[in-house]
C-alpha positions, 0 to 999 in steps of 0.5 A: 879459619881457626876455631875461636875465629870462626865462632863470631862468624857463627853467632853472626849467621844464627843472629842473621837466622833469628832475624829472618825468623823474627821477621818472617813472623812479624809479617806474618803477624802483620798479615794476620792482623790486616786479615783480622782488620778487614774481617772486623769491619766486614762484620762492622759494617754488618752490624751498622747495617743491622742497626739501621734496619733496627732503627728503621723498624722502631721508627715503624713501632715507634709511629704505630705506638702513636696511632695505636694511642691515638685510637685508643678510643676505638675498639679493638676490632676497630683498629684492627680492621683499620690496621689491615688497611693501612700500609703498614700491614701491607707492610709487615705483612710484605716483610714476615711472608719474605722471611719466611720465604727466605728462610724455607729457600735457605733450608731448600737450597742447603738439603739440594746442596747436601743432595747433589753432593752426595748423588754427584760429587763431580757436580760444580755447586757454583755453576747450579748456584749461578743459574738457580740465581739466574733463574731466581731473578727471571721469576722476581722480574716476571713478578714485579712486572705482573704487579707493575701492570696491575697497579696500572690497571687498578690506578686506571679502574680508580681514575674511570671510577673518579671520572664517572663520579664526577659526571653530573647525574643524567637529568631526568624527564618531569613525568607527563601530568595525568590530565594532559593526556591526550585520548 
């Protein structure tokens, strides 16, 4: 081929070149975009999530806010005492000691994984997560069943303590006139 013949057909590979390029960027870009997609309503659903719990939790304040108005008349102390008593104390109470129980596990697990890391690098942290979840499951189900088992028996103890209230009283014998006493 002669030189002037074979420029066209080298601008027609370079152009082919360019395309393949281009296109292998603008897949490329696609892929980044579906990537950046999923994460982005990853962390929507997320923050959906955080949202309701958010909302959960002003309903809460918001109910307390009423029955704190309501017993604005009572002491301090008063409704105090009665907020103890109430569910949602147990509530709140069920809520922070969660909390930080899973914050003081996440600071643990984080000072073993950096430990074991160190101490032997050869260990597999995911087979040590595994059964530490393992094991972390075994104990919450043993714990639920020691708490199942005592609401029963603290409902059992309420119901004989309703039944034996509503057992009439025993009657009682008249006391014997003094002067019908025999010699």
């Amino acid at each position: 081929m002669s030189r002037s013949n074979q420029e066209p057909y080298n601008r027609m590979i370079t152009e082919k070149e360019a395309w393949k390029v281009e296109r292998a960027n603008l897949t490329l870009a696609k892929e980044n975009a579906e990537s950046a997609k999923v994460e982005a309503e990853s962390k929507q659903a997320r923050v959906e999530g955080d949202l309701e719990r958010i909302k959960f939790k002003l309903s809460t304040a918001e109910a307390q806010l009423k029955e704190a108005q309501a017993a604005v008349s009572r002491s301090q102390e008063e409704w105090f005492k009665a907020w103890q008593a109430s569910d949602d104390c147990t509530e709140f109470c069920a809520e922070v000691g969660q909390s930080a129980h899973k914050m003081g596990e996440d600071e643990a697990l984080t000072k073993l994984r950096e430990a074991l890391t160190d101490s032997c690098p050869e260990a597999d942290w995911n087979s040590v997560w595994s059964r530490y979840q393992e094991l972390a499951e075994a104990k919450a189900a043993e714990i639920k069943a020691k708490m199942a088992e005592e609401m029963s028996s603290n409902d059992e103890a309420d119901d004989n303590e309703e039944a034996a209230s509503t057992e009439p009283p025993p009657t009682e014998q008249p006391a014997a006139d003094p002067s019908t006493k025999l010699p």
